[in-house]
C-alpha atoms as an extended CHARMM CRD file, in Angstrom:
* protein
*
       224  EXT
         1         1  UNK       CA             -5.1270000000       27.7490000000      -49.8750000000  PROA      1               0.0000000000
         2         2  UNK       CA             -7.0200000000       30.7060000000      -50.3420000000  PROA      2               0.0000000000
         3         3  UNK       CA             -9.0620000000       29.1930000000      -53.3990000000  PROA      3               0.0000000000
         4         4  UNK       CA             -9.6550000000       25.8680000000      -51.8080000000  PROA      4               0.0000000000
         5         5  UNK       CA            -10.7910000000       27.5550000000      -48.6140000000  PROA      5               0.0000000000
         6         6  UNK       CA            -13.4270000000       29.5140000000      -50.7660000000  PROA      6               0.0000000000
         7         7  UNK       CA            -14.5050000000       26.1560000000      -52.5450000000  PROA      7               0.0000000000
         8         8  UNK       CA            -15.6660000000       24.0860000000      -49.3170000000  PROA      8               0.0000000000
         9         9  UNK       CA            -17.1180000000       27.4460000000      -48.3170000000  PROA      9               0.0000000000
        10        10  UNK       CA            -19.2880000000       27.7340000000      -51.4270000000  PROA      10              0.0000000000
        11        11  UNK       CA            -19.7330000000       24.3040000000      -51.2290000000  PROA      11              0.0000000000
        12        12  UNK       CA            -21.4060000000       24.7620000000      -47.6160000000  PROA      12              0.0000000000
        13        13  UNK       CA            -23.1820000000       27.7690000000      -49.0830000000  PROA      13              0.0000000000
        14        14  UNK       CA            -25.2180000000       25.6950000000      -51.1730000000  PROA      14              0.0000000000
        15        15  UNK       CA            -26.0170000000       22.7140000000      -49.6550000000  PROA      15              0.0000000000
        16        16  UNK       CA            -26.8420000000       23.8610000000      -46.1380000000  PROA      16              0.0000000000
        17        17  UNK       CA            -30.6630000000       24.6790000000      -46.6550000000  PROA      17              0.0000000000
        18        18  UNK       CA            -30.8200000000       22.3380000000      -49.8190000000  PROA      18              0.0000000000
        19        19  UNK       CA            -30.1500000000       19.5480000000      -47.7930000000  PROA      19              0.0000000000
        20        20  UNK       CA            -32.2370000000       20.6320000000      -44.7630000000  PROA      20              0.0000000000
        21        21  UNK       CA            -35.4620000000       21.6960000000      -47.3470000000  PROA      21              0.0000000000
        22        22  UNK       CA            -35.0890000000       18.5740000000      -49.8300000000  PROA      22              0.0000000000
        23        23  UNK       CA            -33.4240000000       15.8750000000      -48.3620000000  PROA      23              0.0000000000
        24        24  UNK       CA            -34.6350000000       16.1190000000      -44.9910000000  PROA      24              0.0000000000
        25        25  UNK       CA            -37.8770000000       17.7040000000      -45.7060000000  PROA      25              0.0000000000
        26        26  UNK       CA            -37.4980000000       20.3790000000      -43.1810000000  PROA      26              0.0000000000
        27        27  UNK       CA            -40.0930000000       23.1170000000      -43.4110000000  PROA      27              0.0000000000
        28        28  UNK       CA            -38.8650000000       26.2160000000      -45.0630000000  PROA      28              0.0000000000
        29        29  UNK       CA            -39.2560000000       28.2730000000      -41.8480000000  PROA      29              0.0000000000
        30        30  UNK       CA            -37.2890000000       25.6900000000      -40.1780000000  PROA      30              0.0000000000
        31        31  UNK       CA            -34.7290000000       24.8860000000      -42.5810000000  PROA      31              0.0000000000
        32        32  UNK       CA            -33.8530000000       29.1670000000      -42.9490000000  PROA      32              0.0000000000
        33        33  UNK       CA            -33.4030000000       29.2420000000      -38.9230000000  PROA      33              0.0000000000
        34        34  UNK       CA            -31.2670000000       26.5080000000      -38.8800000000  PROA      34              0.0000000000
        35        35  UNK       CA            -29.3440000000       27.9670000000      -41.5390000000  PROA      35              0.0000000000
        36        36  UNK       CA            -29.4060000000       30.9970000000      -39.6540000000  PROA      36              0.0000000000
        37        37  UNK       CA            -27.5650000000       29.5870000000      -36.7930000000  PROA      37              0.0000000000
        38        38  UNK       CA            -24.6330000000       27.7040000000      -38.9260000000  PROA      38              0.0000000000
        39        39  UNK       CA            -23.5980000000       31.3650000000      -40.0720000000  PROA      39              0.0000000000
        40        40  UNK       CA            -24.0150000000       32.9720000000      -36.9190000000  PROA      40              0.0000000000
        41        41  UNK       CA            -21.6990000000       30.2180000000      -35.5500000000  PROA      41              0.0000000000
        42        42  UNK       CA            -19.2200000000       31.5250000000      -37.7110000000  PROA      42              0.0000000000
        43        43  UNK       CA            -19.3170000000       35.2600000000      -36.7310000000  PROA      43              0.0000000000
        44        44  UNK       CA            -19.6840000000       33.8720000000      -33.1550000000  PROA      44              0.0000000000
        45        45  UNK       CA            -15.9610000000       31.6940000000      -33.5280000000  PROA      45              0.0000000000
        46        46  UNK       CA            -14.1450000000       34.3310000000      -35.2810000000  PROA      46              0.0000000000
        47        47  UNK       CA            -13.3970000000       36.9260000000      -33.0390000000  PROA      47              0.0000000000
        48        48  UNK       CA            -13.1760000000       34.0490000000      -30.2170000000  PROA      48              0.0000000000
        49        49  UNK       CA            -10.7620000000       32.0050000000      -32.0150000000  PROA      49              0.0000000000
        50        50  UNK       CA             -8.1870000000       35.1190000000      -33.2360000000  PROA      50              0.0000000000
        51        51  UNK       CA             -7.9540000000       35.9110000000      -29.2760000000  PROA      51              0.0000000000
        52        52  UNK       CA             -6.9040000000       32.3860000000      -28.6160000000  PROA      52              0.0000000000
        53        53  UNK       CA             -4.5280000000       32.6830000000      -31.4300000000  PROA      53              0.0000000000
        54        54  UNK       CA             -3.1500000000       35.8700000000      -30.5190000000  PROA      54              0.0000000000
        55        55  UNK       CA             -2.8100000000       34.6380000000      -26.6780000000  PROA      55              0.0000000000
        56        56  UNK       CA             -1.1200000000       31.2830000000      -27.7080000000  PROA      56              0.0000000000
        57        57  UNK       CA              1.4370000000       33.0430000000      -29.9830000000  PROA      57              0.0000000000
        58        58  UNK       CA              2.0740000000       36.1910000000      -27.5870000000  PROA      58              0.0000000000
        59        59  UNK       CA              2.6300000000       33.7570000000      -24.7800000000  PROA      59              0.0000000000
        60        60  UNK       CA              4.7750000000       31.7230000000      -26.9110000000  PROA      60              0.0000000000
        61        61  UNK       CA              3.4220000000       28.4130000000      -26.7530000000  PROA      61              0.0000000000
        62        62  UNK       CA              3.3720000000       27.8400000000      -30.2570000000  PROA      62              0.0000000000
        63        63  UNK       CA              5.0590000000       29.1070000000      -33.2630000000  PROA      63              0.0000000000
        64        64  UNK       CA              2.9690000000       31.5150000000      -35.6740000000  PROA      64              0.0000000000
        65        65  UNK       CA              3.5290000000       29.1260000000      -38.4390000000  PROA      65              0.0000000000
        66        66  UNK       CA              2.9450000000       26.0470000000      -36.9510000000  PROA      66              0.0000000000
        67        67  UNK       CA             -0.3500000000       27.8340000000      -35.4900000000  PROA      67              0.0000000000
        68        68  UNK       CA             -1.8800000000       29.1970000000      -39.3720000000  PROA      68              0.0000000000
        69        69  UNK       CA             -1.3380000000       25.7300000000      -40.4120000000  PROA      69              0.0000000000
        70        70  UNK       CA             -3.1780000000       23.7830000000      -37.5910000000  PROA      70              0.0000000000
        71        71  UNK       CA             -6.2640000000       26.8790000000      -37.9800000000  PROA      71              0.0000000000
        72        72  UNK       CA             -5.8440000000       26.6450000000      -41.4640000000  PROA      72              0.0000000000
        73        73  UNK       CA             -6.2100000000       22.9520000000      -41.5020000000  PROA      73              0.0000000000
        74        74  UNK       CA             -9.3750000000       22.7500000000      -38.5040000000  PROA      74              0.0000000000
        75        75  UNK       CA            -11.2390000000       26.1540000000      -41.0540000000  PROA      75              0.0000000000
        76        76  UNK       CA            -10.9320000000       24.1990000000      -44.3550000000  PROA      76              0.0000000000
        77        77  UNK       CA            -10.6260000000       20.1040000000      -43.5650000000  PROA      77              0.0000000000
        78        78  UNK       CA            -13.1060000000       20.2890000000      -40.6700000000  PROA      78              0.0000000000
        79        79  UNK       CA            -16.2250000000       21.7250000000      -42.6220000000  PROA      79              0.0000000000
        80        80  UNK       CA            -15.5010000000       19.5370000000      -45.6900000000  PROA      80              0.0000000000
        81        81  UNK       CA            -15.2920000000       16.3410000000      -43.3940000000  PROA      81              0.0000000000
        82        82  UNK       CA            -18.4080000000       17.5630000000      -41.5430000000  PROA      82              0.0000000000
        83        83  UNK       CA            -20.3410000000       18.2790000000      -44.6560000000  PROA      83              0.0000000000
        84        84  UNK       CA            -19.5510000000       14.4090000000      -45.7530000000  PROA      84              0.0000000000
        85        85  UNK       CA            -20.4040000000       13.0950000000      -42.5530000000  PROA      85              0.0000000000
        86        86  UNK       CA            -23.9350000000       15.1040000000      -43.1470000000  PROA      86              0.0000000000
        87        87  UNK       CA            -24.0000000000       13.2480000000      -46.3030000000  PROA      87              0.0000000000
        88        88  UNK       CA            -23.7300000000        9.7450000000      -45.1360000000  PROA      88              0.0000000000
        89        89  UNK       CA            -26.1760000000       10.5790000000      -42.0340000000  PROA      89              0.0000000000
        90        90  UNK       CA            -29.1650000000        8.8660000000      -43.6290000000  PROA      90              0.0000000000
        91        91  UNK       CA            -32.3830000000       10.4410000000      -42.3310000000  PROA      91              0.0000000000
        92        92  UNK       CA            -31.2570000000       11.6150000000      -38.9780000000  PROA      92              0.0000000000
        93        93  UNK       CA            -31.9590000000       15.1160000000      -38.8810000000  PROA      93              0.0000000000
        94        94  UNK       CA            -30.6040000000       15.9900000000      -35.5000000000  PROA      94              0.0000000000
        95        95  UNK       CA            -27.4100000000       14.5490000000      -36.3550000000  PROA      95              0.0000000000
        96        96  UNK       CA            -27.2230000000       16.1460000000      -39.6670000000  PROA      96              0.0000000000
        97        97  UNK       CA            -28.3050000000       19.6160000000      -38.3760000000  PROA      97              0.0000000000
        98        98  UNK       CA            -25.3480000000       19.5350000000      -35.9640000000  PROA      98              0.0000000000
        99        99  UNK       CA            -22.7560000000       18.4910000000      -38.3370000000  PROA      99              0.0000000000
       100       100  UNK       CA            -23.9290000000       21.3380000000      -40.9400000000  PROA      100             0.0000000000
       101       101  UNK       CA            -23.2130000000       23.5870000000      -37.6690000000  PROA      101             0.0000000000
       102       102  UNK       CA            -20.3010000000       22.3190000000      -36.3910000000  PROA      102             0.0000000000
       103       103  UNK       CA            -18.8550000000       22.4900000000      -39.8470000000  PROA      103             0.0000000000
       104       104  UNK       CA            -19.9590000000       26.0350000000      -40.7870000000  PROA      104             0.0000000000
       105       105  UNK       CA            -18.2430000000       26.5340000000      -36.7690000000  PROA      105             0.0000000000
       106       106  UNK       CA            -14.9690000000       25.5310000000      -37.8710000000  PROA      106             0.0000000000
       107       107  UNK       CA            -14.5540000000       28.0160000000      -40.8340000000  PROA      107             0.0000000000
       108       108  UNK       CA            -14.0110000000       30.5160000000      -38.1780000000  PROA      108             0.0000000000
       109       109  UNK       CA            -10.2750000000       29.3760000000      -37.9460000000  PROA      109             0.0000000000
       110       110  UNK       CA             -9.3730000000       30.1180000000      -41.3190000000  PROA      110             0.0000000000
       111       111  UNK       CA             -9.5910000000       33.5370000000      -40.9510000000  PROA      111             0.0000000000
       112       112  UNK       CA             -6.8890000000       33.3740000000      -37.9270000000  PROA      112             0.0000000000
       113       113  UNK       CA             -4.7410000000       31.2980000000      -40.1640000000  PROA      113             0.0000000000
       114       114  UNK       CA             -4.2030000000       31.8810000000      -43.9790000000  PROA      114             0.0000000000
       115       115  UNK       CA             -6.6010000000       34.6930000000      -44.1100000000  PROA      115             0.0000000000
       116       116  UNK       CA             -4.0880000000       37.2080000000      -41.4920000000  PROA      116             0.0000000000
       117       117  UNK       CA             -0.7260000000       34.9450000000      -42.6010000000  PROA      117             0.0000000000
       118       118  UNK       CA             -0.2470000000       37.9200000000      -45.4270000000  PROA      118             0.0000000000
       119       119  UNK       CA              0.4840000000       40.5130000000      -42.8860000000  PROA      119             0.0000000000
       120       120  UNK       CA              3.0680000000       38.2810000000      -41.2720000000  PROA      120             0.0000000000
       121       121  UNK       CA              5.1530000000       37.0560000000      -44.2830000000  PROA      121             0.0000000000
       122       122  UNK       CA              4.9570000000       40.2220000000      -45.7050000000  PROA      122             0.0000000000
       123       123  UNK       CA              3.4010000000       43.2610000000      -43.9630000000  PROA      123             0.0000000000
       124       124  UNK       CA              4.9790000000       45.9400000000      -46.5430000000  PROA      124             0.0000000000
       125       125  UNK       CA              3.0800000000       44.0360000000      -49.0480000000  PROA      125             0.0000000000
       126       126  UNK       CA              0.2680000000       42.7470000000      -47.6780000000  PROA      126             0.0000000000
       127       127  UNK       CA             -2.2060000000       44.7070000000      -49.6080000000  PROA      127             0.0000000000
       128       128  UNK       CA             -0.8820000000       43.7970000000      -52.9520000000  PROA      128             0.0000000000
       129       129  UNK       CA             -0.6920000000       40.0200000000      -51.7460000000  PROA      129             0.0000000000
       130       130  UNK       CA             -3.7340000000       40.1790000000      -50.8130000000  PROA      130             0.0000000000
       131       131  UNK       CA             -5.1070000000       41.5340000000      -53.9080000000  PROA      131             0.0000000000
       132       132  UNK       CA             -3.4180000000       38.7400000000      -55.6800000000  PROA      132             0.0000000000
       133       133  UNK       CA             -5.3640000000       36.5820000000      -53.3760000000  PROA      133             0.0000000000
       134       134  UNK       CA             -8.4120000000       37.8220000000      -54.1270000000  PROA      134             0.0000000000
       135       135  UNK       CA             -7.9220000000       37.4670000000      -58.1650000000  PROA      135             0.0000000000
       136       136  UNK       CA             -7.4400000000       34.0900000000      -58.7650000000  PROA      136             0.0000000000
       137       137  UNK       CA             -9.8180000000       33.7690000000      -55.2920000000  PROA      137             0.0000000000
       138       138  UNK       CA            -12.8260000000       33.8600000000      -57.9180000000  PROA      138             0.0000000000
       139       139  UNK       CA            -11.9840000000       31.2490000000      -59.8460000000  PROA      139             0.0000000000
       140       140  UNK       CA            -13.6290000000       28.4260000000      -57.7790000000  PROA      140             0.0000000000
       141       141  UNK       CA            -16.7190000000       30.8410000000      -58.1150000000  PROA      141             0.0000000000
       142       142  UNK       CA            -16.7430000000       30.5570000000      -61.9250000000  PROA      142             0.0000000000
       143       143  UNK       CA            -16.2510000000       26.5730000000      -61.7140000000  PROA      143             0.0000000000
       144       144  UNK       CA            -17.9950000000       25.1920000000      -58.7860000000  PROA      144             0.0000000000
       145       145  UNK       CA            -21.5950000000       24.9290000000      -60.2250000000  PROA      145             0.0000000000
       146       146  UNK       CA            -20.2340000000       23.7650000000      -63.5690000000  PROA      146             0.0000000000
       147       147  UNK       CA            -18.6710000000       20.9740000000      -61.9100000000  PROA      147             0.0000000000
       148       148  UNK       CA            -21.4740000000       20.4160000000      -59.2830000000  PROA      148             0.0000000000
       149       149  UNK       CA            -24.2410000000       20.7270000000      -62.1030000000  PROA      149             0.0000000000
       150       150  UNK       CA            -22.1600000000       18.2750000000      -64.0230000000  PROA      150             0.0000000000
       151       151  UNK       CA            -21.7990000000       15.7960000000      -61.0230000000  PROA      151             0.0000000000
       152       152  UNK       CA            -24.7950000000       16.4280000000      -59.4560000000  PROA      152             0.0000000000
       153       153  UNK       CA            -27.5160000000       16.9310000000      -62.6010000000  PROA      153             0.0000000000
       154       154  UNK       CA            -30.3370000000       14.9840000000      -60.5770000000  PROA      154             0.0000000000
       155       155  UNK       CA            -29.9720000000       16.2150000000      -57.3570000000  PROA      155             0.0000000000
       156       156  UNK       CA            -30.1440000000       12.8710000000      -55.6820000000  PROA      156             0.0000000000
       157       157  UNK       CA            -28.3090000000       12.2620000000      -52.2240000000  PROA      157             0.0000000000
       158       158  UNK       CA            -26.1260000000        9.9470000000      -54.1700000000  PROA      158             0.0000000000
       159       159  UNK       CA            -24.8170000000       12.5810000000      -56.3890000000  PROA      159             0.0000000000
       160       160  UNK       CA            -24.4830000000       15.0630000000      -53.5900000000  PROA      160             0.0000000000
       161       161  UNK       CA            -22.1710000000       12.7360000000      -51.6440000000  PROA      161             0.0000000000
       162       162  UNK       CA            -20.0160000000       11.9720000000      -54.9360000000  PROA      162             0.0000000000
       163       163  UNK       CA            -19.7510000000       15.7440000000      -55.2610000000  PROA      163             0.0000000000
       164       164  UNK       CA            -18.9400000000       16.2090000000      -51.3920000000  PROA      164             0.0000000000
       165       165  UNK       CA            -16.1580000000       13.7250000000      -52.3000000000  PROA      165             0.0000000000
       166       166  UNK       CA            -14.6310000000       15.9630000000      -54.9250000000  PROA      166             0.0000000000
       167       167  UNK       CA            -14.5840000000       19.2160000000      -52.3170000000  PROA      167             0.0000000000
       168       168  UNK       CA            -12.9750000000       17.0970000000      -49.7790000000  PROA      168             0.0000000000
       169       169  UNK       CA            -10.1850000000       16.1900000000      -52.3060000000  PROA      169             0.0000000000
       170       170  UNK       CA             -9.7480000000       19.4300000000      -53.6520000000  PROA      170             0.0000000000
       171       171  UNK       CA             -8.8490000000       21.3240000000      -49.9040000000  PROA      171             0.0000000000
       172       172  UNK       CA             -7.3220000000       18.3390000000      -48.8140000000  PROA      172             0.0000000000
       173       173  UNK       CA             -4.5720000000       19.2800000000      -51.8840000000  PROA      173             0.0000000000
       174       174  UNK       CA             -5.0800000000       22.5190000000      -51.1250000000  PROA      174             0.0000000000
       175       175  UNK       CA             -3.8850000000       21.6980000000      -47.5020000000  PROA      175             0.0000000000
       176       176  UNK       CA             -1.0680000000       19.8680000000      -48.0230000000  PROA      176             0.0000000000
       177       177  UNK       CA              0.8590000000       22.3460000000      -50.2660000000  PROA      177             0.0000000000
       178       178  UNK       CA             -0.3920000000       25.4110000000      -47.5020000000  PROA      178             0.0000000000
       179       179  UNK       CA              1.4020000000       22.6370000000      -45.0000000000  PROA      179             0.0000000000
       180       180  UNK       CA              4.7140000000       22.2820000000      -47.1130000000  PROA      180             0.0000000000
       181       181  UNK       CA              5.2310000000       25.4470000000      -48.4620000000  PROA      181             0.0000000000
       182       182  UNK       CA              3.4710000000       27.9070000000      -45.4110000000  PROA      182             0.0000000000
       183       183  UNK       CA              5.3660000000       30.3260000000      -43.3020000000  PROA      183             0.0000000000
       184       184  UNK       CA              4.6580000000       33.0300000000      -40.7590000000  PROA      184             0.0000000000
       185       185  UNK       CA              7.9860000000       34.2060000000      -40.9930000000  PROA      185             0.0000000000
       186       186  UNK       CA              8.4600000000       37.6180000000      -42.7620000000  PROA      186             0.0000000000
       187       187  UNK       CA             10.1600000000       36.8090000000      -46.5150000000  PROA      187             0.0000000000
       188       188  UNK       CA             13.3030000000       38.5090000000      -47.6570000000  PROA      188             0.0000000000
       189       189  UNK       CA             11.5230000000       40.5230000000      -50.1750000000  PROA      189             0.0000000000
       190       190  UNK       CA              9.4140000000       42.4940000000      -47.9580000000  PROA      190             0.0000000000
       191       191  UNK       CA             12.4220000000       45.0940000000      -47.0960000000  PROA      191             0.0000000000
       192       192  UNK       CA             13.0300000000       44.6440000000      -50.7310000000  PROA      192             0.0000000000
       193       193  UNK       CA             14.6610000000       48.0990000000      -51.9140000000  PROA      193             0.0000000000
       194       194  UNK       CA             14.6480000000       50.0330000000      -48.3880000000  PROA      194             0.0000000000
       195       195  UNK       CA             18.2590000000       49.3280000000      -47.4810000000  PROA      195             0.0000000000
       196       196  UNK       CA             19.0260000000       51.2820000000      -51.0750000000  PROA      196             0.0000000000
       197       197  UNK       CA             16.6620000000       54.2000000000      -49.5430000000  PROA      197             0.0000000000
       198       198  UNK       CA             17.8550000000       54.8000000000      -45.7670000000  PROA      198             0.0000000000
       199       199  UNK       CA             21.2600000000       54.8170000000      -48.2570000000  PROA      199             0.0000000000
       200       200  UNK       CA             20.5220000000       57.8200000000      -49.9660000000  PROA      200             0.0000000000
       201       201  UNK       CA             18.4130000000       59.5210000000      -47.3910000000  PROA      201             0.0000000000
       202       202  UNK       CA             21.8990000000       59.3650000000      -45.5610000000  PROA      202             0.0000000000
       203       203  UNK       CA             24.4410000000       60.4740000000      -48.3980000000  PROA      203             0.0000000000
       204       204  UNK       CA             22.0570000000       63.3190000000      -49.0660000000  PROA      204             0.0000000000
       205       205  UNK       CA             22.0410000000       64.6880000000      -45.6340000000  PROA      205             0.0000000000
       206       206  UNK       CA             23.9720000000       67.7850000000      -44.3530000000  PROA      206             0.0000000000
       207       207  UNK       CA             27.1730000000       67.1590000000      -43.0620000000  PROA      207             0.0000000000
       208       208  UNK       CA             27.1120000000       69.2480000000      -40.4850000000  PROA      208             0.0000000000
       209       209  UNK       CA             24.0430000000       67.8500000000      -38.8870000000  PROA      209             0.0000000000
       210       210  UNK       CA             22.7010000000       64.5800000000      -37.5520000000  PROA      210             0.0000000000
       211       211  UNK       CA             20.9140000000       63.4330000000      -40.6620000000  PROA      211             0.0000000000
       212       212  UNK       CA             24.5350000000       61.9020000000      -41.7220000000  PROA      212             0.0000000000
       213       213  UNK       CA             24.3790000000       59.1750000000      -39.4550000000  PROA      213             0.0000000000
       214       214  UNK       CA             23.2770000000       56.0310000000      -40.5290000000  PROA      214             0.0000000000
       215       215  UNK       CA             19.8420000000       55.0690000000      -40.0530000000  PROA      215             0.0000000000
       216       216  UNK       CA             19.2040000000       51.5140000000      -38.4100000000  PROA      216             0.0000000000
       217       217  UNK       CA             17.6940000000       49.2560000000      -40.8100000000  PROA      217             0.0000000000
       218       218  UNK       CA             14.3330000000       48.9580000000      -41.6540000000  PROA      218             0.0000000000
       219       219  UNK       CA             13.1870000000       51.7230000000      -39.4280000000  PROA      219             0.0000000000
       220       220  UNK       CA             11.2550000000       54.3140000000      -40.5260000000  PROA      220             0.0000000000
       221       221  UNK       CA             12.8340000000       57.6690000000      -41.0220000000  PROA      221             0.0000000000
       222       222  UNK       CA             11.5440000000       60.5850000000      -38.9780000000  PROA      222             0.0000000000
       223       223  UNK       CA             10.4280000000       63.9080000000      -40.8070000000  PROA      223             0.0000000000
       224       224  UNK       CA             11.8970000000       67.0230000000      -39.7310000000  PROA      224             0.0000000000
């Protein structure tokens, strides 16, 4: 989910201000504001939608893994349907501006849904999952413009949508595996070896103190 979330964001990366300058013949003044205010949509969303996530989940109105999958699915299937609607908007440039910023709005929920579901499903780990994440997170980034310069060698709207096609194929896979196979519930292997620890942290102890008692699982043990 993590690579096909970083695919429709390149692909909005690059097509923003190329279809504002050269298929709607914006000025270049113009077309950089208005790319301007797609990304500060983003940063605008992100805190706002992790407070709604965190208050729907604390309050318990939804389950945290039913909730990463519906703000995974708005963050990564909303901008790629937006950026195809932008395609097939002809030469209406108000409508096309406000699709390119609604999409670019709706990445904001992706980071409240896949992006923070590693701490969940495995908080002891999340810094090596995440680094894993980030690894193969690249690849899209090494075969996006192949594949778009290979689609798309002319540059003409027609080729564009063709290509917008392909992006909204590739999360839409991407989404329905994160939907199949995605939990928020914290995996077996996260407390992987520390029952074997509190162990011998308790057969070492004195005998004659407290330390022999047995330490409740999966509790950190206190330094004395």
């Amino acid at each position: 989910m993590h690579m096909g979330h970083l695919w429709i964001w390149q692909a909005m990366f690059k097509n923003v201000h190329f279809f504002l300058r050269y298929v709607l013949y914006l000025e270049f003044h113009t077309a950089a504001a208005l790319s301007a205010i797609a990304y500060m949509s983003t940063t605008c969303l992100t805190p706002l939608s992790g407070f709604v996530a965190d208050y729907l989940t604390n309050r318990g109105y939804v389950q945290s893994t039913t909730l990463r999958k519906l703000y995974t699915t708005f963050g990564d299937m909303g901008p790629a349907v937006f950026l195809l609607a932008a395609a097939y908007s002809g030469c209406h440039r108000i409508m096309a501006v406000c699709f390119f910023i609604i999409g670019m709005a709706l990445t904001s929920f992706y980071f409240s849904g896949t992006r923070i579901n590693t701490l969940e499903f495995a908080p002891n780990f999340s810094g090596t999952v995440m680094g894993f994440m980030n690894t193969f997170n690249f690849i899209p980034v090494l075969i996006l413009p192949k594949v778009a310069a290979s689609v798309s060698s002319k540059k003409s709207l027609t080729e564009k949508r063709m290509m917008f096609w392909i992006d909204l194929g590739i999360i839409a896979w991407a989404n329905l595996v994160y939907s199949i196979f995605g939990s928020g519930d914290v995996q077996s292997w996260n407390y992987e070896g520390e029952e074997e620890e509190l162990y011998e942290a308790s057969s070492s102890a004195p005998s004659t103190s407290r330390y022999n008692q047995v330490l409740p699982q999966h509790q950190p043990r206190n330094k004395v």
